[in-house]
N, C-alpha and C positions, 0 to 999 in steps of 0.2 A: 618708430614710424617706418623706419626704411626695411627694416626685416620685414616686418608687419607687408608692407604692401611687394614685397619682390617675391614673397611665399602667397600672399592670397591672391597675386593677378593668373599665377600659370594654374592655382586649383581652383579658382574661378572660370576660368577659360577651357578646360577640358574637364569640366564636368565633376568634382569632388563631391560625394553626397553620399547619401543611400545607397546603398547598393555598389559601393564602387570599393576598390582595392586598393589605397596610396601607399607605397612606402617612399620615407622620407632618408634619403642617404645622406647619413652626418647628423649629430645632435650637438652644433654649436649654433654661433647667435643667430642665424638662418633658420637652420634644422631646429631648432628647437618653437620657432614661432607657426614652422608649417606645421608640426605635428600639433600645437594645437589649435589653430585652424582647419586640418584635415578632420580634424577629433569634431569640433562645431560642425562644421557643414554636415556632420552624420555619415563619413565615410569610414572604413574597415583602414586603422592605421597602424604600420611596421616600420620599424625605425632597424636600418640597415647599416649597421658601423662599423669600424676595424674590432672593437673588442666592445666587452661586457661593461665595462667601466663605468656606463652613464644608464646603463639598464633600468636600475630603481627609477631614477628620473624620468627618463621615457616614459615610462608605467605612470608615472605621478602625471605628467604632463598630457598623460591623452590615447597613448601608443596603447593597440589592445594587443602587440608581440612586437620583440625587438631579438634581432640577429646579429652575429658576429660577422663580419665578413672575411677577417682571418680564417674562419673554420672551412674548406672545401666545400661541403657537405650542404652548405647554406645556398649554395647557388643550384646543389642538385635539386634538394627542397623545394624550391622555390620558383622552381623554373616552370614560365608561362601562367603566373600567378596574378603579377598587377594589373590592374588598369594604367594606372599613372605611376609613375616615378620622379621625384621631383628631388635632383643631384644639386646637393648645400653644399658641400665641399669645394675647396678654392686645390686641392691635390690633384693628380691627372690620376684618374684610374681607368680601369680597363671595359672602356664604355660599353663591349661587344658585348663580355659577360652580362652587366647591368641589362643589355636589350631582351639577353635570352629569358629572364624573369617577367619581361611582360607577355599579355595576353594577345589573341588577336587583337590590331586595332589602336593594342596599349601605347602611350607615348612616354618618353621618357627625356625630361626637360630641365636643362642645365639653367640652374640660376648662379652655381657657384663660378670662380673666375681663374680655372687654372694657366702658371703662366707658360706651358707647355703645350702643343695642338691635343686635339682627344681623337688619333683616328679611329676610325668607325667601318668594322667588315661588315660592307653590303649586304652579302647573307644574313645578317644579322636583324636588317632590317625588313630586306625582300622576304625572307620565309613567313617571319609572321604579319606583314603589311605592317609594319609597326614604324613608330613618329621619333625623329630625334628632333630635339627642339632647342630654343634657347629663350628667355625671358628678364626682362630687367628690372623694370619697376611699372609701373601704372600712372595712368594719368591722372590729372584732379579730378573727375568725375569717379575714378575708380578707387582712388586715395579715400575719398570721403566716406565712400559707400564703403569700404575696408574700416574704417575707423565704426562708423555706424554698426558694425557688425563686431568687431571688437566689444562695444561701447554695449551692446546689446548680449552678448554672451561674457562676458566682464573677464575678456583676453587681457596681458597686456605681457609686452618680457621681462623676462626675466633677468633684473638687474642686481650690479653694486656698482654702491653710490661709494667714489675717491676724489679724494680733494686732491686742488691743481697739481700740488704739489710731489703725488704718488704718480701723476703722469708716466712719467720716465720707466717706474717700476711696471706699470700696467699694461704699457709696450714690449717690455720682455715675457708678462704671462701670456698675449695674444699670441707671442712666438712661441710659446713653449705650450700651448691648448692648455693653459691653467686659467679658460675665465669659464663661470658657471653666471649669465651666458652673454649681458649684456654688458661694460661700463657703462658709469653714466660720471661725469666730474661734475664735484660740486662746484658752480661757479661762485659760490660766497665766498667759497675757498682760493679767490685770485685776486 
């Protein structure tokens, strides 16, 4: 529910559809619900991450191209390409580079929660009039309408199910990006 509505309130709100260019930076439990809600709404979706590692998945999940962002090359590529960008990652990355990839117009909108500031070169913004944003969750009217739209293109994330008692273990794979994408604990198992 919560991935669900903090990825479809900002690609609701700026427009994801037809015609439009989303890349989703990060393919974890965030990233990986945007990309396939950008995928529904009928938008052109790029899945942007530090390596190749979750590429297959991307692809399965929606993504119709997925980049490296270890590689240089990808931000030459790429530059002045989005409409929207929608940053999953809870990591500080180098937000400036991220803005030069969008389009005139393009906005580019933190729903991830790094615990470091993200500064941001003005230039970065003023040349191509472009949006740095931020987004959390949705309200009940938006919640439901998310769900409906889910419930309607038969979304849902991508989960493992661990009983109570694998807890403990399941907090060291979040630290260590060994989950593929949701837990879910089974509460029979408590």
């Amino acid at each position: 529910l919560s991935a669900g509505i903090t990825t479809y309130s900002p690609l609701r709100h700026w427009g994801a559809g037809p015609g439009k260019k989303v890349a989703v930076v990060g393919l974890g439990g965030l990233g990986h619900m945007a990309v396939k809600l950008a995928h529904a709404m009928g938008a052109e979706v790029t899945v942007l991450s530090q390596s190749l590692k979750k590429q297959e998945d991307g692809l399965r999940l929606g993504a119709d191209h997925y980049f490296a962002t270890s590689d240089p090359g990808t931000f030459e590529q790429l530059a002045g390409h989005f409409d929207l960008i929608i940053n999953t990652v809870s990591a500080s990355i180098d937000i400036s580079s991220y803005l030069q990839l969008l389009t005139l117009d393009g906005a580019l909108v933190n729903v991830g929660a790094p615990a470091e500031p993200l500064p941001v070169n003005a230039f970065a913004l003023i040349g191509g009039r472009r949006s740095f944003a931020g987004s959390m969750i949705g309200g009940i009217r938006e919640t439901q309408e998310m769900l409906d739209f889910c419930a309607e293109h038969g979304l849902g994330a991508e989960i493992e199910v661990i009983p109570a008692d694998k807890i403990n273990d399941a907090y060291e794979r979040v630290l260590a990006s060994d989950v593929r994408y949701r837990f879910v604990i089974d509460t029979a198992t408590l």
